[in-house]
MDTraj code that builds the backbone (N, CA, C; nanometers):
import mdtraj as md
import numpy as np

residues = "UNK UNK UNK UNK UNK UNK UNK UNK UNK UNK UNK UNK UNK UNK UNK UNK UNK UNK UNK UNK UNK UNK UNK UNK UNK UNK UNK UNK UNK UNK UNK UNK UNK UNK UNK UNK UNK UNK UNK UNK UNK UNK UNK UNK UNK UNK UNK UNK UNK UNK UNK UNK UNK UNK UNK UNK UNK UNK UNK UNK UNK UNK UNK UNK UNK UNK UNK UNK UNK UNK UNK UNK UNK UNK UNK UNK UNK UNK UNK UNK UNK UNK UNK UNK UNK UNK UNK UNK UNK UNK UNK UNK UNK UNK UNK UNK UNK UNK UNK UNK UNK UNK UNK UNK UNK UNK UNK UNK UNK UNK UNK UNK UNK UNK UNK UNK UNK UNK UNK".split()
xyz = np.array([
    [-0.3851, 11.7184, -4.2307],
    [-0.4573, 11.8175, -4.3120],
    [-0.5126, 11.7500, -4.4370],
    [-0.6174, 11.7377, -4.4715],
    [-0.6843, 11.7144, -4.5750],
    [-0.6677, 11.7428, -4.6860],
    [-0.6512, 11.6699, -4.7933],
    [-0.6154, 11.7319, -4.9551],
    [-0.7472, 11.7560, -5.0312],
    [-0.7556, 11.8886, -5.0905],
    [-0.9315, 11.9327, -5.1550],
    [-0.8484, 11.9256, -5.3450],
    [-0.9108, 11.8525, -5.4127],
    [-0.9011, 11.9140, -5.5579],
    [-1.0708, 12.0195, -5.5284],
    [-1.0340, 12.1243, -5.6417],
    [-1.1376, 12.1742, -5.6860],
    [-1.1907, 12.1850, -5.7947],
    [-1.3384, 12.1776, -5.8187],
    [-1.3433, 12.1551, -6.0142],
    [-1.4778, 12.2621, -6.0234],
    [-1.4623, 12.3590, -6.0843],
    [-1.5386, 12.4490, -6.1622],
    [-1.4837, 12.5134, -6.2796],
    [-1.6213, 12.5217, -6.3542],
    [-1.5491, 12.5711, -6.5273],
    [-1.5121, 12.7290, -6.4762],
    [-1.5870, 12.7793, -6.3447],
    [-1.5863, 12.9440, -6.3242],
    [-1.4644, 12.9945, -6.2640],
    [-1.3580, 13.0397, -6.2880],
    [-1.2593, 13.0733, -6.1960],
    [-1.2733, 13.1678, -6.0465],
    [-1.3741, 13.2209, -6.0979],
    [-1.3725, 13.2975, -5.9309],
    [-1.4646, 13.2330, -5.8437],
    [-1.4966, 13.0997, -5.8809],
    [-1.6195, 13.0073, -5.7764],
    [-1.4838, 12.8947, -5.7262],
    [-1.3686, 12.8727, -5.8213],
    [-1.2323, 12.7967, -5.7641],
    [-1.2058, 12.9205, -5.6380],
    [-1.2149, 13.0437, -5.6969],
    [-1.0644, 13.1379, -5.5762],
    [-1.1440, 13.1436, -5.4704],
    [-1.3333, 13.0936, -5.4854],
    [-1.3951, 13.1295, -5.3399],
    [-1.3489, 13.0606, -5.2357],
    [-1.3953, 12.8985, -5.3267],
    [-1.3752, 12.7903, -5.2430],
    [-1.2875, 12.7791, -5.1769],
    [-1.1543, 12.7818, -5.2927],
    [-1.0226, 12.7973, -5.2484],
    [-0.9972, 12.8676, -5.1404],
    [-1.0199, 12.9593, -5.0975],
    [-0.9905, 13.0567, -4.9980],
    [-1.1178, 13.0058, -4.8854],
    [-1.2125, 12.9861, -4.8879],
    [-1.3289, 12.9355, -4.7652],
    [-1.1952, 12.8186, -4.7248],
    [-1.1670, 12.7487, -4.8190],
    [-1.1193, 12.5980, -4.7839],
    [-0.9912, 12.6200, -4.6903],
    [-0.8879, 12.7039, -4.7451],
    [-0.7854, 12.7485, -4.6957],
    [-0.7666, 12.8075, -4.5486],
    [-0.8972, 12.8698, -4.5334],
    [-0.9047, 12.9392, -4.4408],
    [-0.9196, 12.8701, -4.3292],
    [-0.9587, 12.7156, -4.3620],
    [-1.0417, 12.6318, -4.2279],
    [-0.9500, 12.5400, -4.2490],
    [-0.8128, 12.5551, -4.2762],
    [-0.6909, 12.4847, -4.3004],
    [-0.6948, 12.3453, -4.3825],
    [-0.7561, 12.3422, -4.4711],
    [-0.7629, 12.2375, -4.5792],
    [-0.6243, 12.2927, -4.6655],
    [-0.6018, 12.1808, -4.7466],
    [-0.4414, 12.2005, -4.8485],
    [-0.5360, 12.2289, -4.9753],
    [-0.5539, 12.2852, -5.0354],
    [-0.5899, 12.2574, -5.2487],
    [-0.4990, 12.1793, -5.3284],
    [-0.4692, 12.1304, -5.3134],
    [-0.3775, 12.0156, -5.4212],
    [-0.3838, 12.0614, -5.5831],
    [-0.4862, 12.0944, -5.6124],
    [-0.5076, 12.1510, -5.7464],
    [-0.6978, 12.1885, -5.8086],
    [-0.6838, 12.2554, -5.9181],
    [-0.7763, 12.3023, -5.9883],
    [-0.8185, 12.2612, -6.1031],
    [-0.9338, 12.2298, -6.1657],
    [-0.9652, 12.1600, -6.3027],
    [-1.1323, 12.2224, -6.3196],
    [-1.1381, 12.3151, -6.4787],
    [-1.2412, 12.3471, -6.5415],
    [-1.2994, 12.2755, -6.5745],
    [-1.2950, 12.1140, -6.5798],
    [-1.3491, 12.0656, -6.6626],
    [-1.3774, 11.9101, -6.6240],
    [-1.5117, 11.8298, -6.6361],
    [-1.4800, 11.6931, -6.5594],
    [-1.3596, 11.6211, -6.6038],
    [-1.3907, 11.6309, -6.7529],
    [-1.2621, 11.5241, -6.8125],
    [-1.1112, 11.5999, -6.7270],
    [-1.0748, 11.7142, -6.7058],
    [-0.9452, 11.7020, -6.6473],
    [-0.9660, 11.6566, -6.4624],
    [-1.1166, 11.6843, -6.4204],
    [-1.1073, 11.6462, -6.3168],
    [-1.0558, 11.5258, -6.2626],
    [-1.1358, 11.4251, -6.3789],
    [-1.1219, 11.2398, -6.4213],
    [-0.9310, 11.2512, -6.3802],
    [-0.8925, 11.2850, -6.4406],
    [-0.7119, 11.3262, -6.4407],
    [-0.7032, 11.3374, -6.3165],
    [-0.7167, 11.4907, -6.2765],
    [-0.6888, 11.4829, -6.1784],
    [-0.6903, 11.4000, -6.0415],
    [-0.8303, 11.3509, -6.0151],
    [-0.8528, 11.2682, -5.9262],
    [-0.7615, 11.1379, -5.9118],
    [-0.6658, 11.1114, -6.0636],
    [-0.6103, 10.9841, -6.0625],
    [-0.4675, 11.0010, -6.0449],
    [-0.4375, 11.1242, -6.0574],
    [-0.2865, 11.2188, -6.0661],
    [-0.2546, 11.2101, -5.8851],
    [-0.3519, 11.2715, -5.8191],
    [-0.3009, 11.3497, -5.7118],
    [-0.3848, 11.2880, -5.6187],
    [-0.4976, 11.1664, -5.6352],
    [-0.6301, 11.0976, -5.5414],
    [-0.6040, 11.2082, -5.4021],
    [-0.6611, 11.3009, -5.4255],
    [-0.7148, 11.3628, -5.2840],
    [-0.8193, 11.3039, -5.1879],
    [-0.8011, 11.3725, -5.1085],
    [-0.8936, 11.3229, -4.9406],
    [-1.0542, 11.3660, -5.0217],
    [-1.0645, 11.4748, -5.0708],
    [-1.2039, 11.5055, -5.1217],
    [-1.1803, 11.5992, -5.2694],
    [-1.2963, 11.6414, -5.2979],
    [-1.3394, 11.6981, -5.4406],
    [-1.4626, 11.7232, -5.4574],
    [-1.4668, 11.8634, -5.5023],
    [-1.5993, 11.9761, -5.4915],
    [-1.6116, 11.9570, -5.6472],
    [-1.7196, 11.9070, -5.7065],
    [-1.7094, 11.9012, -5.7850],
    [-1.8378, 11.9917, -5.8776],
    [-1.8382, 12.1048, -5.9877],
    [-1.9306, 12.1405, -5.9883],
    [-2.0299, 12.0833, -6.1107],
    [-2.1733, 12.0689, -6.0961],
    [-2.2364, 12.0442, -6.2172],
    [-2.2594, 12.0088, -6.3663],
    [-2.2180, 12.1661, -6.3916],
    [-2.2715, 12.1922, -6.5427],
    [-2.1279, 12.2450, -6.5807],
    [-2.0547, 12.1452, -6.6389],
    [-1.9396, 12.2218, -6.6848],
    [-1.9222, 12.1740, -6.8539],
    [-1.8631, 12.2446, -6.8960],
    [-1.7897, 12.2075, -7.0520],
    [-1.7480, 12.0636, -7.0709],
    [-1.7449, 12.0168, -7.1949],
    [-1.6518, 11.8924, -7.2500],
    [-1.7070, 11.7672, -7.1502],
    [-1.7305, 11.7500, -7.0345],
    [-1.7661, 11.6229, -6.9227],
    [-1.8703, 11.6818, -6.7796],
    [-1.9510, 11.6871, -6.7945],
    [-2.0433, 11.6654, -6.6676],
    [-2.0035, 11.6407, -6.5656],
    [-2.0275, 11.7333, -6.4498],
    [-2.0092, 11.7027, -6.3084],
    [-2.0327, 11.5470, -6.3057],
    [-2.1843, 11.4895, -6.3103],
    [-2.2075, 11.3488, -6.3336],
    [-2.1837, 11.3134, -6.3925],
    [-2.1131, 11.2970, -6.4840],
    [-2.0745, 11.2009, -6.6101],
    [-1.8970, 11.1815, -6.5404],
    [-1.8206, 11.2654, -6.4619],
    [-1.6518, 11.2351, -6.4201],
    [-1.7052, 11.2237, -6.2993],
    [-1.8320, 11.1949, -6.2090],
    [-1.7914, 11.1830, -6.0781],
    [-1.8809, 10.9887, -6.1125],
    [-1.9276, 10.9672, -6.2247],
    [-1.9151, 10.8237, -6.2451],
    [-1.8226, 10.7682, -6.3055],
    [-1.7117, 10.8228, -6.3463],
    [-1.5944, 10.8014, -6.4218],
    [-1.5110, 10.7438, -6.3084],
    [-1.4860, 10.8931, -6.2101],
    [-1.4035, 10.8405, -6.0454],
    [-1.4080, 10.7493, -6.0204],
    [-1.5804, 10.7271, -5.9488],
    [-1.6426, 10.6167, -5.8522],
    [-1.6430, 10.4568, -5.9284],
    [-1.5678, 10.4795, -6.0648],
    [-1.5670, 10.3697, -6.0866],
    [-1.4598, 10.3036, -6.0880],
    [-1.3573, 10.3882, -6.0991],
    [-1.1863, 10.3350, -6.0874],
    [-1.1794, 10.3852, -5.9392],
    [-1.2513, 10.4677, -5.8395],
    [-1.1905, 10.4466, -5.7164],
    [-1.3325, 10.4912, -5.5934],
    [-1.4066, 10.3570, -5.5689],
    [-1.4970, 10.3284, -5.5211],
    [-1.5225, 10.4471, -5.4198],
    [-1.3973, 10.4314, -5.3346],
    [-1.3849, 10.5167, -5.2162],
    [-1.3834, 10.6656, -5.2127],
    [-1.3931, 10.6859, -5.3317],
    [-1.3315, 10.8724, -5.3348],
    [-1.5064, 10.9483, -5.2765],
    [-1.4410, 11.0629, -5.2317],
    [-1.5138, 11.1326, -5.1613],
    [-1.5521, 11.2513, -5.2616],
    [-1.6715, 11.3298, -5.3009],
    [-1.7389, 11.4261, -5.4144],
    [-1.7979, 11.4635, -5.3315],
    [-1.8234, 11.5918, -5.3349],
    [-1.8915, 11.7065, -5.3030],
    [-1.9548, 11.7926, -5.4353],
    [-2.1024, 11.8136, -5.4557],
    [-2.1203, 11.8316, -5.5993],
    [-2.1483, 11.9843, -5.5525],
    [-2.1322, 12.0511, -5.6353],
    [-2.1767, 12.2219, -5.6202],
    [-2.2580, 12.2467, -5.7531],
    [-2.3781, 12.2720, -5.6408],
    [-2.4639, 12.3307, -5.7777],
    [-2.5171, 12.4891, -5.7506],
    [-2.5905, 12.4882, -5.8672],
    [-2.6432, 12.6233, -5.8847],
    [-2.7800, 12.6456, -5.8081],
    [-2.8659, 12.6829, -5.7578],
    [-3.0213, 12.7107, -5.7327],
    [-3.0989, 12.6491, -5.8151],
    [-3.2063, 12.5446, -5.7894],
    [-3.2750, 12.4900, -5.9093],
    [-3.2356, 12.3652, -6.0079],
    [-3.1213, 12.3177, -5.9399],
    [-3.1005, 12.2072, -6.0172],
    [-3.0382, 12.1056, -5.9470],
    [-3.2128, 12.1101, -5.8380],
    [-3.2608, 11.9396, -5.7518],
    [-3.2014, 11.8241, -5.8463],
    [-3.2476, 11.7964, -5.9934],
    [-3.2731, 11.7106, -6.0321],
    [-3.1617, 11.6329, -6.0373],
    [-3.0881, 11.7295, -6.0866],
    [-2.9340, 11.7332, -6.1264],
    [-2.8505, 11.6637, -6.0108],
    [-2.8675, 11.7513, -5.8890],
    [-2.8374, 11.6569, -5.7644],
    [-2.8654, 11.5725, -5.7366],
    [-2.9582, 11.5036, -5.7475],
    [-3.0312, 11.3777, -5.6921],
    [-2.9306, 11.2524, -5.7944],
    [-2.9237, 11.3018, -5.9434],
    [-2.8269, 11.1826, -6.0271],
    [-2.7222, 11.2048, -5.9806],
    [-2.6302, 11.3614, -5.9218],
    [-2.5085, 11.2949, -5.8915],
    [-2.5276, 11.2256, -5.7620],
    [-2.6109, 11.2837, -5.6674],
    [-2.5419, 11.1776, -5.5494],
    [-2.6312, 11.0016, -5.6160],
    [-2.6738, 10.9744, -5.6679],
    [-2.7054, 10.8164, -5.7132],
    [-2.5602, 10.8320, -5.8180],
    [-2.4523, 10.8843, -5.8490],
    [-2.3908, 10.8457, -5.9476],
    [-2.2832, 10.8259, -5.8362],
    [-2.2960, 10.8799, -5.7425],
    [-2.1585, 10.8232, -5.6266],
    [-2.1246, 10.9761, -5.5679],
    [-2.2167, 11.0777, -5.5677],
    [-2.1445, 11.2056, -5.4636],
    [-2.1750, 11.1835, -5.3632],
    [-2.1209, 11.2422, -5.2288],
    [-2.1597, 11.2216, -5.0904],
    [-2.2178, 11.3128, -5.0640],
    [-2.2294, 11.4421, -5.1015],
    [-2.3238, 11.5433, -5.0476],
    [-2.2991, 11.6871, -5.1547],
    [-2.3704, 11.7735, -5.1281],
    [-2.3615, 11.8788, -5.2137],
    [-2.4078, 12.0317, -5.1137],
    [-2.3402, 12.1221, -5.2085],
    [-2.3283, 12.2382, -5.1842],
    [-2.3986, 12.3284, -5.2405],
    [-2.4544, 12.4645, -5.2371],
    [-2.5150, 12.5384, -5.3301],
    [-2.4505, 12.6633, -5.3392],
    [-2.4584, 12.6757, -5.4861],
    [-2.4018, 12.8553, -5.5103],
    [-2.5168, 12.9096, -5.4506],
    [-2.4829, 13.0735, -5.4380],
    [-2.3357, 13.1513, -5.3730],
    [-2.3223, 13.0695, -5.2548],
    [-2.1922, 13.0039, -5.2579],
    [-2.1221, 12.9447, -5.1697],
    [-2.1620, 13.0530, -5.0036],
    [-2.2275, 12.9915, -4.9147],
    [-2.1984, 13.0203, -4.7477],
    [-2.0865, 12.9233, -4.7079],
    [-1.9929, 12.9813, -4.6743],
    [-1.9021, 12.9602, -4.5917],
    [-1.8902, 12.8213, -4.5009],
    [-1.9866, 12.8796, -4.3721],
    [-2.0687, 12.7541, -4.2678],
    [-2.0844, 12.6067, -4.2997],
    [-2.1744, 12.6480, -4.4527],
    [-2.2247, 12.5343, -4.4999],
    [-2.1433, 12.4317, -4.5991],
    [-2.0463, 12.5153, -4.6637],
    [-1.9294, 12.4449, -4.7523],
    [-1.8558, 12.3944, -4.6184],
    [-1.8230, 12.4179, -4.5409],
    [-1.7141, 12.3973, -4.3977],
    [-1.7641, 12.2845, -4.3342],
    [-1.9695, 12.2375, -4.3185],
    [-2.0401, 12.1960, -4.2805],
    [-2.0222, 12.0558, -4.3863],
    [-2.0370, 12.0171, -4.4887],
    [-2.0399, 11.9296, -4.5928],
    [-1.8994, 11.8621, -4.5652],
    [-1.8422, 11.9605, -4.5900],
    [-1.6876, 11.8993, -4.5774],
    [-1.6301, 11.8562, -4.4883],
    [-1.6983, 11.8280, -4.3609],
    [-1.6399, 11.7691, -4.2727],
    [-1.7211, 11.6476, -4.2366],
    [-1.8573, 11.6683, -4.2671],
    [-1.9524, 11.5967, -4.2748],
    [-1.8542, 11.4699, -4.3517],
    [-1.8506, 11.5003, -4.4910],
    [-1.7958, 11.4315, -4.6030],
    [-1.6760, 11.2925, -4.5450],
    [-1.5747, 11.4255, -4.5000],
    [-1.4662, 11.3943, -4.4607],
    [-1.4508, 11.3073, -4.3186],
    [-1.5616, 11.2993, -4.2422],
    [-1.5917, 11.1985, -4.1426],
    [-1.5411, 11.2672, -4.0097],
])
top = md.Topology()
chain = top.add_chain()
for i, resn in enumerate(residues, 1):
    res = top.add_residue(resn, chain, resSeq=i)
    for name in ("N", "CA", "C"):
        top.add_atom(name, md.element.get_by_symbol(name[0]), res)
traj = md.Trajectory(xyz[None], top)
């Protein structure tokens, strides 16, 4: 079974995922609002993957998923963005994400990435 951290500043975009993820028997290992605790986390608990979202408080989706990829080449990111912010995607996956997701989360397609991701 696969270990997911999840990182959004929004709590009910964690309980979606969380529960899409759960449902298709992934583990959550844990939760982080924020890149800088994501940075933590990722080094606390190195999960199988990590949804990581955008535009958050205190550290940038891109700014902790080049933090990761630099102490651990191999880690696997999933970026979640909002509608409209191509641009935004395009630097994280050049900053080291493997693929991305879009709010409102479909199901299919988060399930679709993540396995993609996950090989």
């Amino acid at each position: 079974m696969a270990t997911v951290v999840i990182v959004d500043d929004a709590k009910f975009m964690r309980k979606t995922l969380t529960s899409i993820l759960q449902n298709a028997q992934y583990e959550v290992i844990g939760e982080a609002e924020n890149g800088q605790e994501a940075v933590e986390l990722y080094r606390s608990l190195k999960p199988d993957l990590m949804t990581m979202d955008i535009t958050m408080p205190q550290m940038s989706g891109i700014e902790a998923v080049k933090k990761i990829k630099e102490e651990f080449p191999d880690a696997k990111i999933v970026m979640c963005s909002a509608i409209g912010q191509q641009k935004m995607v395009v630097e994280s996956i050049e900053a080291g994400a493997k693929d991305f997701i879009v709010k409102p989360f479909d199901e299919i397609r988060v399930l679709d990435a993540i396995k993609r991701v996950l090989g």
